[in-house]
C-alpha positions in Angstrom: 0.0 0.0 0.0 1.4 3.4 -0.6 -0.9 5.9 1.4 0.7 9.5 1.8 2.8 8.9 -1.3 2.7 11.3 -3.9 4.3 12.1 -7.2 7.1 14.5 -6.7 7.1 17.0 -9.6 10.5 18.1 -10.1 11.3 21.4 -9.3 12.4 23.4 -12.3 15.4 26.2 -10.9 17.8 29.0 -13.0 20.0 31.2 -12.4 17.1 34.6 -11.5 18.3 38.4 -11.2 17.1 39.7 -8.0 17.6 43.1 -6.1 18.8 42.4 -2.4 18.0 45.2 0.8 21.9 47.0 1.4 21.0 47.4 4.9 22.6 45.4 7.2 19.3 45.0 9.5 17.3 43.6 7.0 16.5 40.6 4.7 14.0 41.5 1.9 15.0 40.6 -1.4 12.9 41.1 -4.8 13.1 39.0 -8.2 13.5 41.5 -11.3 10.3 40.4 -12.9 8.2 41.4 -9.5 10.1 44.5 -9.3 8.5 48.1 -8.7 10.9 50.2 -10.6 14.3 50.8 -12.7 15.9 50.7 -9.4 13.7 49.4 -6.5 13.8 50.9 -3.0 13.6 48.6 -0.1 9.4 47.1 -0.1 10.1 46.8 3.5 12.3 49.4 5.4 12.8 51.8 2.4 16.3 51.2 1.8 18.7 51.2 -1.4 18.4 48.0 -3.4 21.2 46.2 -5.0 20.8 44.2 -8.0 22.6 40.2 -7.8 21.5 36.6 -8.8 20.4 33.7 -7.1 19.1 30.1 -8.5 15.2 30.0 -7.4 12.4 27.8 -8.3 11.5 29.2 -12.0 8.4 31.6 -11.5 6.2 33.8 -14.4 4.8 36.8 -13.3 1.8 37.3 -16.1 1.5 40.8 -15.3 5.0 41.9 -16.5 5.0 42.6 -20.5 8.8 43.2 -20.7 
């Protein structure tokens, strides 16, 4: 019997741009394609963003035309 088993899907992942909070206190971080603006301020305390990469789970953002 296999109850509880499911299929795993695997998990499709890239290489993503994402803009990361500069200050030290805190964690946010934004992926490109969910981005506000040219150059995103901080969604959470305000704060200067900086742009890097990171591999994450591959997600579309329908909304984005771009």
């Amino acid at each position: 019997m296999s109850f509880g088993r499911r299929n795993q899907e695997e998990i499709v992942t890239e290489e993503t741009k994402i803009w990361v909070c500069k200050a030290d206190d805190c964690k946010c971080w934004v992926r490109d394609n969910f981005k506000s603006g040219a150059v995103p301020t901080c969604p959470i305390c305000k704060s200067d963003m900086e742009q890097t990469t990171r591999v994450l789970e591959v997600i579309n953002n329908p909304g984005k035309h771009s």
